[in-house]
N, C-alpha and C positions, 0 to 999 in steps of 0.2 A: 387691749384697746388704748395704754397708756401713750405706745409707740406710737401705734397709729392719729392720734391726734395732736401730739406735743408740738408737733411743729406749727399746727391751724392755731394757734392761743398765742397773747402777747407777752411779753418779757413780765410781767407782774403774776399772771396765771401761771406762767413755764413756771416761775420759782418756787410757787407755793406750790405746785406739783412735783418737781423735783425732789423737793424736802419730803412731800408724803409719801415719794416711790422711796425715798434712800429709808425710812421709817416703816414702812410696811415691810411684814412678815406675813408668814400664812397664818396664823392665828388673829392678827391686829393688819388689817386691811380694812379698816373700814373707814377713818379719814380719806384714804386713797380714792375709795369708791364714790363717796358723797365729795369729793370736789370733782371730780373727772364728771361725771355726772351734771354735778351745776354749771361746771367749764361748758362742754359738751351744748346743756342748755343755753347757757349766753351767747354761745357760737353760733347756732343752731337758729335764734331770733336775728342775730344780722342778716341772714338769708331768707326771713319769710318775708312772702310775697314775690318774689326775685321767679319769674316765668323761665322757663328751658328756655335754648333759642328754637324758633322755627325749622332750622334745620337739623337741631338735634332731635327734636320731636320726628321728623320725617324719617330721618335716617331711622331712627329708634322703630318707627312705621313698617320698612321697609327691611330691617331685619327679621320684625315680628310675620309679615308674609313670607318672606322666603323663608323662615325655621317651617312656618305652615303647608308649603309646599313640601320641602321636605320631608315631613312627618307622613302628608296625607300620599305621595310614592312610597314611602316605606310601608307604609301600611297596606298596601295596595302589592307591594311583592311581597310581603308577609302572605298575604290571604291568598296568594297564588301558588307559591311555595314557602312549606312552615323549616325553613330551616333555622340553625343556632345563627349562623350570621345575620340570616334576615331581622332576626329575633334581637340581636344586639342594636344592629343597626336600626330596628324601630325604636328600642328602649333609649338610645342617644337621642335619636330624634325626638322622641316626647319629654326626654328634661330640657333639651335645647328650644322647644318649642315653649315650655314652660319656664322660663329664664328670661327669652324674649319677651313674654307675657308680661311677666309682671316686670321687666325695665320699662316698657311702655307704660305699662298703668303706672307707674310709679312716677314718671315724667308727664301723665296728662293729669291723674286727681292729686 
């Protein structure tokens, strides 16, 4: 997680981070944790309140039907013929459909 956000934080947070990563070990990570953490949280309040835009809400819509569709043909030659591809290709389709799911919800609550 450290990589993944070092670059979101300003020059005053990078350093104190920096220092914690060159200082953490696998036993003594625990500085490490509780600044990335409170970083993470300060970051994380600049952006409340701040709405998707309308079009990524749509888009985000519109993915979440078509994985839908998807699913519910797959499931529909599943129950036709029970074969191992049918079988794969439904089990894709219902995480793909649940990935859509919750990027949508995640974008509308």
């Amino acid at each position: 997680m450290y990589k993944h956000f070092y670059n979101r934080f300003d020059d005053s947070t990078q350093k104190v981070l920096k220092n914690d990563y060159t200082n953490s070990s696998v036993e003594n990570f625990e500085p490490l944790a509780n600044d990335l953490a409170a970083a993470i949280v300060d970051w994380s309040n600049k952006y409340a309140g701040i709405a998707p835009a309308k079009s990524h809400v749509h888009a985000s819509k519109q993915s979440l039907n078509h994985a839908r569709s998807v699913y519910m043909n797959a499931k529909k030659k599943y129950s036709a013929h029970h074969s191992q591809s049918n079988k794969s290709k439904l089990d894709k389709a219902k995480y793909n459909l649940s990935v859509a799911n919750a990027k949508y919800k995640a974008l509308v609550h």
